[in-house]
C-alpha angles and dihedrals in degrees: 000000000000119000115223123193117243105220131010139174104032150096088264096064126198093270074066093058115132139178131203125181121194121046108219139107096294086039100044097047091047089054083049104062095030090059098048082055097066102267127120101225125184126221111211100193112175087201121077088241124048109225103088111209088349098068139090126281128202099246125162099344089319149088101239129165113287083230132335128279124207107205118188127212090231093066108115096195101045090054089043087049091044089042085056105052093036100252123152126194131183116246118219121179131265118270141139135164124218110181107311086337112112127175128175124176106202119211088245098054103116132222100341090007083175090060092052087039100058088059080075107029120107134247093017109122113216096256099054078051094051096052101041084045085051097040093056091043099057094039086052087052092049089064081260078277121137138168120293103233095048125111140207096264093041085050095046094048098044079048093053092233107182115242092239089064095038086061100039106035117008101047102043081043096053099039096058094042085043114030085212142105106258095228087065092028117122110236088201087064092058110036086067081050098051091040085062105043115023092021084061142058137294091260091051084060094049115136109235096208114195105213089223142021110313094247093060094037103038120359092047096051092045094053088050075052100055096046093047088060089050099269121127134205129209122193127187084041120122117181108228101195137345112211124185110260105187117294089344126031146248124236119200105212117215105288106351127114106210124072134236115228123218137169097205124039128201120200094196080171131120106249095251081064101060084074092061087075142042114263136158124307090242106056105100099223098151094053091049096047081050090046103056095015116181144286128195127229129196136199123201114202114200120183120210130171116282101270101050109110127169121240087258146020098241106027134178127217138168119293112260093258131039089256095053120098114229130298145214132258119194129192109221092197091112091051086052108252108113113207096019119135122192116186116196124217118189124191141001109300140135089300089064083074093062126085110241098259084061094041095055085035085060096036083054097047084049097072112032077057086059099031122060114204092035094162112204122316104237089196143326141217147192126211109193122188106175099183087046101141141331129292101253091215131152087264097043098099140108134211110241081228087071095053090094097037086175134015110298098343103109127192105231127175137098089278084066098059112116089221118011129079112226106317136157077236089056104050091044088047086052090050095052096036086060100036079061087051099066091040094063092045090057084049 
């Protein structure tokens, strides 16, 4: 097979050339940074969009999110990535309803503004607001640091959590930060997440809210950024297989016979999808796929008339089956799109036995049952991913030595953050953090 160069004729010279494979969030923010410095990276995505699970899906007529994606105005990666391409996004504060159980977090709320907001929530009784008040505190004191090995449940027992907020506000909590069941979530996962939101002030817990689906809003407008700056992406490409080529490698592109060759290589991948493709002997991909293993999320889309709006614009309601925690409902008004209903499921759980229709039929039970007033549903629908994200377990962790299993090819993706579960923030922080990486090594 021929090897083809991979850039040529510019500033960013071939000892420059990188590869990433994998557009989404990690991948995209990594080809980003590494373009405004001066590289020509190249951005191999196999779907004919770059986002990964942050990108648009055709539902219903429309291109409407793949799940939904709470970002927070705290996130410093996120604001350094949007900064960047020049996105801008309205912040509204954080608030959600669950029963008579209303909590709002205003801009202005100081250090654990969560803490100072819950003296005036409502529904709370004062010992559920004791002990979450106490809880923070003392986390806050232990430097929000906690053992490695412990998870959520064990967390939430050794805490005396009482069981009523358990069911109404850590779980669902937990569920949707963690994508995993608490009693195999990783406590270290969620104390850094809770540092960052609810240990900080009202305008850390802002709500960044797209006014439109995230590929229009977000994922469109970063990849006009990257090429500006001289990246490219390419969609409808999977890399079949990298092979060291001396002291960079060769990727073999689909179909195509000739290779494509790169110093520096970037696996923006979750760790089940190195094994897609052939890589060295040497990569570890089957132990990583065992390691973090995988966790489904689901989306229920339920269309209403125009001038249907939920009590809220994050609201909770019961799970689809009677074993299921609680859920999310969220009111997709501010993304445009006016009665329009979108109910989150994180985790595997009793509602992965049902078919999709039942699923959405549940999903839709659920909350007339919550809501009083529902008007007709005008049609439903259910988005399943079953490989969504990793299982942010205990075990679920990688050395930062392991990171560049082999010379320049680097391991980037939410999976590999030192400190986050699967977050838009996370996988941001990991294509940055890599981007860096390379930079230094050029130094």
């Amino acid at each position: 097979m021929a090897l083809l160069a991979a850039t040529a004729g510019s500033a960013a010279s071939a000892s420059k050339s990188v590869a990433i494979v994998g557009g989404g969030w990690a991948g995209l923010a990594c080809a980003l940074k590494l373009a405004q410095a001066g590289y020509q990276p190249i951005v191999f995505e196999s779907a004919s969009e770059p986002g990964g699970r942050a990108r648009r899906a055709h539902v219903e007529g429309k291109h409407r999110d793949n799940g939904q994606h709470l970002m927070l105005a705290g996130g410093d990666s996120l604001n350094t990535l949007f900064a960047s391409a020049g996105i801008t996004l309205p912040t509204t504060a954080f608030s959600f309803q669950s029963d008579a159980r209303q909590l709002c977090v205003p801009p202005n709320a100081g250090s654990l503004g969560l803490a100072f907001a819950l003296l005036r929530a409502q529904g709370f009784n004062w010992q559920e607001r004791y002990r979450l008040i106490v809880t923070l505190l003392r986390l806050k004191a232990n430097g929000w640091t906690v053992p490695k090995d412990q998870t959520v449940a064990h967390w939430l027992q050794q805490t005396k959590q009482p069981t009523s907020l358990i069911d109404t506000f850590w779980a669902p909590l937990t569920l949707a930060i963690l994508n995993t069941p608490l009693a195999e979530a990783a406590m270290h996962r969620l104390a850094p997440t809770l540092r960052d939101t609810l240990g900080k002030d009202g305008r850390a817990l802002g709500i960044l809210q797209p006014p439109g689906n995230l590929t229009e809003c977000i994922v469109s407008p970063l990849v006009k950024a990257i090429e500006d700056a001289g990246g490219t992406v390419r969609c409808g490409a999977r890399v079949a297989a990298i092979n060291q080529a001396g002291v960079g490698y060769a990727l073999l592109v689909g179909n195509e016979t000739d290779t494509l060759q790169f110093d520096q290589v970037v696996l923006a991948l979750p760790p089940w999808s190195l094994s897609k493709m052939a890589l060295p002997d040497s990569l570890p991909t089957a132990a990583l796929a065992q390691s973090f293993g995988d966790q489904p999320i689901a989306t229920v889309y339920l269309g209403f008339a125009t001038d249907f709006h939920l009590p809220a614009p994050l609201l909770q309601i019961p799970g689809p089956t009677p074993g299921d925690a609680r859920v999310w409902a969220i009111d997709r008004a501010h993304c445009g799109e006016p009665g329009v209903i979108a109910v989150s499921l994180s985790a595997q759980g009793p509602w992965c036995e049902l078919s999709g229709d039942d699923l959405a039929q549940a999903c839709l039970l659920a909350l007339q049952n919550a809501v009083d007033g529902v008007p007709a549903c005008l049609w439903k629908k259910a988005v399943i991913v079953q490989r969504a994200t990793y299982a942010s377990t205990p075990e679920a962790f990688i050395p930062h030595q392991d990171l560049e299993p082999l010379p320049h090819l680097h391991l980037a993706g939410d999976w590999t953050h030192p400190e986050y579960p699967a977050t838009l923030e996370a996988a941001v922080y990991s294509g940055f953090s890599t981007a860096h990486h390379i930079m230094q090594q050029q130094t």
